[in-house]
ROROVO-876859 format. One record per residue: residue number from 1; residue in three letters; chain; y negated, x negated, z negated of N, C-alpha, C in turn. Coordinates in steps of 0.001 Angstrom, whole numbers, plus 500000, padded with zeros to 6 digits. Example, Ala and Ser with C-alpha at 12.3 -4.5 7.8 and 13.67 -1.06 7.14 Angstrom:
BEGIN
{site 1 'Ala' 'A' {505690 486810 492200} {504500 487700 492200} {503300 486800 492200}} {site 2 'Ser' 'A' {502250 487150 492920} {501060 486330 492860} {499970 487100 492130}} 
//
This chain:
BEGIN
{site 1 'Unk' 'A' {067124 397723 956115} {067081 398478 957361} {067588 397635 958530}} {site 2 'Unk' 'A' {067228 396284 958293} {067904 395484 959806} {069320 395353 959946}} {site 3 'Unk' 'A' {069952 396116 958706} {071275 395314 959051} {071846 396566 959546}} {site 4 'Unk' 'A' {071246 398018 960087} {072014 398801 960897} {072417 398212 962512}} {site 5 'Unk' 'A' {073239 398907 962461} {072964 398369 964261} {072631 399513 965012}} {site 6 'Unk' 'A' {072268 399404 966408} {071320 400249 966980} {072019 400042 968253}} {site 7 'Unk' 'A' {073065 401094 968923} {073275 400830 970226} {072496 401355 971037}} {site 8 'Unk' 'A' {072090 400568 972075} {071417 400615 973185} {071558 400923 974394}} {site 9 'Unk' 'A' {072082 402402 974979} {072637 402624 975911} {071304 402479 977494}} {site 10 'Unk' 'A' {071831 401811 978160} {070766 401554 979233} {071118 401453 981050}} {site 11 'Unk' 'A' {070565 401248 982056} {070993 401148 983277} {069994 400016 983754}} {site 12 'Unk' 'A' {070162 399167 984447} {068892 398603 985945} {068065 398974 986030}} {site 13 'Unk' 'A' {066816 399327 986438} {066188 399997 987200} {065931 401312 986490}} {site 14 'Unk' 'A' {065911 401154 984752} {065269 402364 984723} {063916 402270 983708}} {site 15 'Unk' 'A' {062873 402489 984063} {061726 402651 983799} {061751 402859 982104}} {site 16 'Unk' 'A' {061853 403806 981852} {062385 404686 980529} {062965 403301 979653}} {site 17 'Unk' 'A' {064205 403161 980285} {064928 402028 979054} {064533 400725 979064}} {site 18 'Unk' 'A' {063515 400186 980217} {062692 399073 979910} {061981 399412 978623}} {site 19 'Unk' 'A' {061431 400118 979194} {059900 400755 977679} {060708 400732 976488}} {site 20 'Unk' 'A' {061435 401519 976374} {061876 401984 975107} {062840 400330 974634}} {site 21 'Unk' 'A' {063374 399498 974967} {063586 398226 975279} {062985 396995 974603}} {site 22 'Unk' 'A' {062074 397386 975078} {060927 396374 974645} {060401 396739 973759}} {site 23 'Unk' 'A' {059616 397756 973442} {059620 398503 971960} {060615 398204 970635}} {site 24 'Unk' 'A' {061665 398474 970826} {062946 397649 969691} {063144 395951 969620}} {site 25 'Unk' 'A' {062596 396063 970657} {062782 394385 970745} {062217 394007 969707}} {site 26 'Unk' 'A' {060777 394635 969987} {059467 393802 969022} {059432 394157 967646}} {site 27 'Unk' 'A' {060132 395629 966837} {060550 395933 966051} {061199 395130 964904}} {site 28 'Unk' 'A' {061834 394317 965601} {063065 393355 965383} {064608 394241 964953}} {site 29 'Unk' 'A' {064804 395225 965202} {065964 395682 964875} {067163 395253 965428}} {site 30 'Unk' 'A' {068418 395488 964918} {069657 394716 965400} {070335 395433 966383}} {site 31 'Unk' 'A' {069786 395156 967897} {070007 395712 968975} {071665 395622 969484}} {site 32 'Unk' 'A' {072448 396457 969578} {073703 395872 970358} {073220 396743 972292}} {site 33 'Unk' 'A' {072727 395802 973085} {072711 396219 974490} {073937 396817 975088}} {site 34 'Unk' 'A' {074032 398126 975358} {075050 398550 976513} {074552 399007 978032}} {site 35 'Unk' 'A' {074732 398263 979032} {074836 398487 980401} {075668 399596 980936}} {site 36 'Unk' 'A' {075753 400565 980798} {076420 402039 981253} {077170 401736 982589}} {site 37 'Unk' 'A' {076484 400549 983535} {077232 400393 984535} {078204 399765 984743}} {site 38 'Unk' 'A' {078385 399003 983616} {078897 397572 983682} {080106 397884 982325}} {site 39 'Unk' 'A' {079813 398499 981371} {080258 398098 980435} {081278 399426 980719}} {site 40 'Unk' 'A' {082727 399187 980794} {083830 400420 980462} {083762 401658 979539}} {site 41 'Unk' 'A' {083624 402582 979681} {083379 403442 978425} {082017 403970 978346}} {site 42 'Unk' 'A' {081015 403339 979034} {080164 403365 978152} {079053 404381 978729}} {site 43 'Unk' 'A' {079484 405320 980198} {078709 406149 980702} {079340 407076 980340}} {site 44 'Unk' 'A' {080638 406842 979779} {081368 408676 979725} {080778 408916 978118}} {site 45 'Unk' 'A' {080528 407563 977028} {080223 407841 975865} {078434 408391 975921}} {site 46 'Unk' 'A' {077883 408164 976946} {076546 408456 976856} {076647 410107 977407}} {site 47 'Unk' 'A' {077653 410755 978336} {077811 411618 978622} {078236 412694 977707}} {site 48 'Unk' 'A' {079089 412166 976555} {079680 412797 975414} {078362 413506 974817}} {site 49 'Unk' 'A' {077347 412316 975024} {075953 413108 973756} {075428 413651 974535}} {site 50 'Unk' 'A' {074874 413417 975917} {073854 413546 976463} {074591 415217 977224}} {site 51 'Unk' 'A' {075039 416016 976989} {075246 417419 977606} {076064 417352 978962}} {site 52 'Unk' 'A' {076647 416407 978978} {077491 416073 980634} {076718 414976 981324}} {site 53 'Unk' 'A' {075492 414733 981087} {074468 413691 981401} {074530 412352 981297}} {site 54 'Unk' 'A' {074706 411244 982411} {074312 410268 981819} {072857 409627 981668}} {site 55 'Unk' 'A' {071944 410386 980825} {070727 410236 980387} {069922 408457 979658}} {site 56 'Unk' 'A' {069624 408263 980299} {069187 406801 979477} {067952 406550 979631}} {site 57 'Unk' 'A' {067378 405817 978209} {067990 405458 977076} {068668 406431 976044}} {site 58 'Unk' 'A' {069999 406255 975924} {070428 407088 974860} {070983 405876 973793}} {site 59 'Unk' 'A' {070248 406309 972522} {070745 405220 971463} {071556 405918 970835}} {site 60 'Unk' 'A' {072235 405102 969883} {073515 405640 968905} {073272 404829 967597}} {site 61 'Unk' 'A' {072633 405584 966424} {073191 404873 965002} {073692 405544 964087}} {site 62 'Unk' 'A' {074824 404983 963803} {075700 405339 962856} {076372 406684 963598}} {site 63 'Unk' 'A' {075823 408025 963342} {076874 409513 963656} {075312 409784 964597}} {site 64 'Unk' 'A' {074399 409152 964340} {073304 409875 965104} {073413 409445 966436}} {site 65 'Unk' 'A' {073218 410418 967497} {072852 410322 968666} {071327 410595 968957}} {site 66 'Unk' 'A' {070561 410236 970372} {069179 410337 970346} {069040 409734 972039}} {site 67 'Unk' 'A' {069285 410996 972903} {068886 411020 973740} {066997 410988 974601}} {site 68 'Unk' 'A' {067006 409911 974910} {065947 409849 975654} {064755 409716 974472}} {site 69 'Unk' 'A' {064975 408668 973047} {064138 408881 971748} {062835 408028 971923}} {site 70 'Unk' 'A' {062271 408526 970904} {060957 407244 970930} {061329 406562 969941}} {site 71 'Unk' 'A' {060334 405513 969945} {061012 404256 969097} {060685 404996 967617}} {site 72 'Unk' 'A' {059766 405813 966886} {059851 406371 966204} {061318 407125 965710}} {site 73 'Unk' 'A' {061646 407477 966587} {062552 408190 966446} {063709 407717 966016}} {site 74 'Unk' 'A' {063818 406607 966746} {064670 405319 966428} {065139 404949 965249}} {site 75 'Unk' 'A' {063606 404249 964760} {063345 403992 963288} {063724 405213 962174}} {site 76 'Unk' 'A' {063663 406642 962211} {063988 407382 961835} {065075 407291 961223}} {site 77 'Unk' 'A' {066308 407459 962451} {067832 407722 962704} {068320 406124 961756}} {site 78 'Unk' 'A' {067464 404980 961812} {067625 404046 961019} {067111 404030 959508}} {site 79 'Unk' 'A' {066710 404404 959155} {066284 404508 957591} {067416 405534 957244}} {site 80 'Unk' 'A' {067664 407011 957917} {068403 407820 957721} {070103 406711 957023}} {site 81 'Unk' 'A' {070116 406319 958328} {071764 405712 957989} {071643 404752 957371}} {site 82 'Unk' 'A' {070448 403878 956511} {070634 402901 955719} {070810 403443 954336}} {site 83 'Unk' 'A' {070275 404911 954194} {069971 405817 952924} {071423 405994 952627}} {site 84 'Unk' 'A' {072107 406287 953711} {073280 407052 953465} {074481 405829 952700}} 
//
């Protein structure tokens, strides 16, 4: 399961993607961090899932998207794509 990767779509200052953040952290899963503000691409790709939205935390593994997930949820979308 650790060797999925787990993108991490996130902003500054947002409450939400601290939590959910720190939660994966402690998990130990193989986090790749994206900064939506900072990073090129990477608010229009959160917009692609999120309904025109740039909603965060929005994670990405594998084909799964998971707007605004719990870390459950997380873990989910990760067993899913290690099965596959």
């Amino acid at each position: 399961m650790n060797n999925v990767e787990v993108e991490f779509y996130w902003r500054p200052g947002c409450p939400f993607s601290e939590a959910l953040h720190s939660q994966l952290v402690e998990s130990g899963l193989s986090l790749r961090e994206i900064n939506i503000w900072e990073e090129p691409g990477a608010a229009e790709r959160v917009r692609e899932v999120a309904n025109g939205n740039e909603t965060v935390p929005t994670v990405i593994v594998g084909s799964s998207a998971l707007v605004n997930p719990t870390v459950a949820e997380v873990h989910a979308a990760v067993r899913e794509e290690s099965a596959a």
